[in-house]
N, C-alpha and C positions, 0 to 999 in steps of 0.2 A: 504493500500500500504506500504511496506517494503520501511526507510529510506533507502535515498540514499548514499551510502559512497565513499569519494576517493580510485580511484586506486592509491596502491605504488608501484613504479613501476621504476627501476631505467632508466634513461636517461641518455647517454652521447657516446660521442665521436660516430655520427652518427643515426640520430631518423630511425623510422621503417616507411614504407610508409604509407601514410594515410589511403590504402585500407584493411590494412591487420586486421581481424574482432576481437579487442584489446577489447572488450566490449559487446562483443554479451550476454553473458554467465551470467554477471552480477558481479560488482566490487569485486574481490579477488585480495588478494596479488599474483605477480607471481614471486614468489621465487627469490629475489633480493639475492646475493650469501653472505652476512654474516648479518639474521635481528638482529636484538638488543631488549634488553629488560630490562624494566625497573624494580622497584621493584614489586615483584608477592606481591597482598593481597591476594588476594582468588584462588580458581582452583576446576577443577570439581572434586567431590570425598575427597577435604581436611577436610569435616566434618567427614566422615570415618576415617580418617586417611589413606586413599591414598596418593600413590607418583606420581610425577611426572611421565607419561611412559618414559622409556630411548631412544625415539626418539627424544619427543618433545625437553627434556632436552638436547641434543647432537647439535638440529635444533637450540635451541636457542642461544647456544653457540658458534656454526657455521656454519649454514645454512645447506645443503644439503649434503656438502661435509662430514662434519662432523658425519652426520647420518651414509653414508656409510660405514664409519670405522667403525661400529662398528661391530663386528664380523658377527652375526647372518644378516647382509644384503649384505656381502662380494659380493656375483654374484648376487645382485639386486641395480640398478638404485632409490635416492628417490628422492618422488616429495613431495612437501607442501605447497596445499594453502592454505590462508590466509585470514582470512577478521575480520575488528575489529570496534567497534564504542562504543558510550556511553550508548548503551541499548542493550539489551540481546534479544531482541525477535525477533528483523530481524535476528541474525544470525544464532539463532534457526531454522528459518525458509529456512535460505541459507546451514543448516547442513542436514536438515532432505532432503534437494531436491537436493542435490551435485549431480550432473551426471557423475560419474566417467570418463565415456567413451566419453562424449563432453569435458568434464572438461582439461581432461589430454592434448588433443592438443594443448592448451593454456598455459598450464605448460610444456609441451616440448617446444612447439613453442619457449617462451620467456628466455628459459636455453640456445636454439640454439641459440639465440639472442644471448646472454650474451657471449656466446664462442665466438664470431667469434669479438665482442666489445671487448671481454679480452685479444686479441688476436693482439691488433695494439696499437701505441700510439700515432697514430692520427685518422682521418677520417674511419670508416667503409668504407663509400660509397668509398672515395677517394681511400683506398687499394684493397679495392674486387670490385669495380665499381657495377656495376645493378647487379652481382650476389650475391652481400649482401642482395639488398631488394628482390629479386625474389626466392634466398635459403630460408630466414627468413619469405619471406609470406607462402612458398611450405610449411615447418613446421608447421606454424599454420592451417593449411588446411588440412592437413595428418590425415589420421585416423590409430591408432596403434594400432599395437595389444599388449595385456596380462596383458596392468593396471590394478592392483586390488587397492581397497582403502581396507585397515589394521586397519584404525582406525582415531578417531577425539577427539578431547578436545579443554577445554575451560579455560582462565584464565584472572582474573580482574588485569590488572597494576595501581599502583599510575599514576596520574593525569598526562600529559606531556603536552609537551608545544603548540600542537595543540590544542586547542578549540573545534576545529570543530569533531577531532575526538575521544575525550574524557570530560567526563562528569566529575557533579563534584566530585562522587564516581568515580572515575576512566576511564578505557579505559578494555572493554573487547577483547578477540582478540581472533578469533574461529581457526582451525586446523583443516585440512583433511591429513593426512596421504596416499602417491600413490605409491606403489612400482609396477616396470618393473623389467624383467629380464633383465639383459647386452645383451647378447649375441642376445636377440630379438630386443631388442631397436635399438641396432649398427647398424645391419645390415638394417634395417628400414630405418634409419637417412642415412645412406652412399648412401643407392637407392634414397631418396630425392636428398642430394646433386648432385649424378649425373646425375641424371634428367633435372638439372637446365640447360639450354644452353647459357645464358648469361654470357658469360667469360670476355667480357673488353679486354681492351689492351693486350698487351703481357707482360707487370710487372703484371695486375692486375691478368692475365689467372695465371701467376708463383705462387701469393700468395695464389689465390685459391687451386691450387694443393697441392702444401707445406702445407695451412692449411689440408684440406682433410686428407692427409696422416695422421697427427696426430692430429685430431679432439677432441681425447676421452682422450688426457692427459690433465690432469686438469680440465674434462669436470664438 
C-alpha cells in the first residue's frame, strides 16, 4: 500500500462544503497560487547534466501564474499537481497512474476555489452566499474538455520543518504538468457558473455577477 501523505491545500476566508469529492483521486497538491521551495539537492536528470524544464522552474517561482507568462503557453491555461513525501516510491507510483482527465477537475475545481476566495476580504460564503459552495462543488464535478498532461519531474529539497513530510534525506516533491486551452477552458467555467441557481440575497446575486463578468482577470 502506497504511504499516505497530507493534502496542501490552502484554506481560508471560507472552507468548501464537506461534500465536495477533495480526496477521491488521492493526496496531491492542488495548486495553492505561489508554492515555495526550499533548497533543490537532487532533481530528475541532474546526473546528466539536465536542467530544470522552464515550467517547473517558472511554477516554483510562482505558481501557475507565473508558468503562463511564459511565452510558448501565452493561449494555454497551467495546471500543476503536486505530491511530495520522504520516499520516492509512492510517488512513482502516483506519477506512472496520474489520470489526466479525472485529475484535472480537481485542479480546476480548487483554482475556481481560489478565484472566487481571492476575490473578497472577508467571508466567501458571507459575499456569494450558497452560490460559492454550489459554483465551487459544480467545478469539481465538471468534466473538461482538452487537458493534456506535457510532462512530470521530480526533485529532493533539504529537510523542512514538517517531519511528517520529509525525511531525513530530504523531502521529494513529484510534478505533473496540465495544460488547457483558454479559450476552451473559459467558456467551460462561464456554462458552470451559470448553471449555478443559487444566487443569495440581492448584494450576494450583485457580487456574483460583478464576479462573473471578470472571473478570468487574475484567474
Amino acid at each position: 500500500m502506497p504511504a499516505v501523505f497530507l493534502l496542501f491545500l490552502s484554506v481560508c476566508r471560507g472552507d468548501p462544503d464537506p461534500e465536495i469529492p477533495v480526496l477521491q483521486e488521492g493526496p496531491f497538491n492542488e495548486s495553492p497560487p505561489v508554492p515555495q521551495a526550499n533548497r533543490i539537492l537532487d532533481y530528475q536528470g541532474k546526473s546528466s547534466d539536465q536542467a530544470l524544464p522552464r515550467w517547473l522552474e517558472a511554477y516554483l517561482a510562482g505558481g501557475n501564474a507565473e508558468v503562463e507568462a511564459l511565452p510558448e503557453y501565452e493561449y494555454m491555461y497551467a495546471f500543476v499537481g503536486e505530491n511530495s513525501g520522504p520516499s520516492p516510491s509512492p510517488l512513482e507510483t502516483w506519477r506512472r497512474n496520474f489520470d489526466t482527465e479525472r485529475a484535472f477537475s480537481r485542479l480546476a475545481g480548487a483554482r475556481i476555489r481560489f478565484r472566487f476566495i481571492g476575490a473578497v476580504e472577508t467571508s466567501a460564503d458571507e459575499v456569494y452566499g450558497g452560490y460559492y459552495q454550489a459554483a465551487v462543488k459544480a467545478a469539481y464535478g465538471a468534466d473538461y474538455t482538452g487537458p493534456q498532461k506535457e510532462g512530470d519531474f521530480w526533485i529532493l529539497e533539504e529537510p523542512g520543518e514538517d517531519p511528517e513530510r520529509a525525511g531525513e534525506r530530504g523531502r521529494y516533491r513529484y510534478f505533473v504538468f496540465v495544460l488547457v486551452p483558454k479559450d476552451v477552458f473559459e467558456e467551460e467555467v462561464r456554462n458552470i457558473l451559470e448553471q449555478v441557481k443559487d444566487r443569495g440575497t440581492r448584494d450576494q446575486n450583485s457580487a456574483c455577477e460583478k464576479l462573473r463578468e471578470h472571473f478570468f482577470e487574475g484567474f
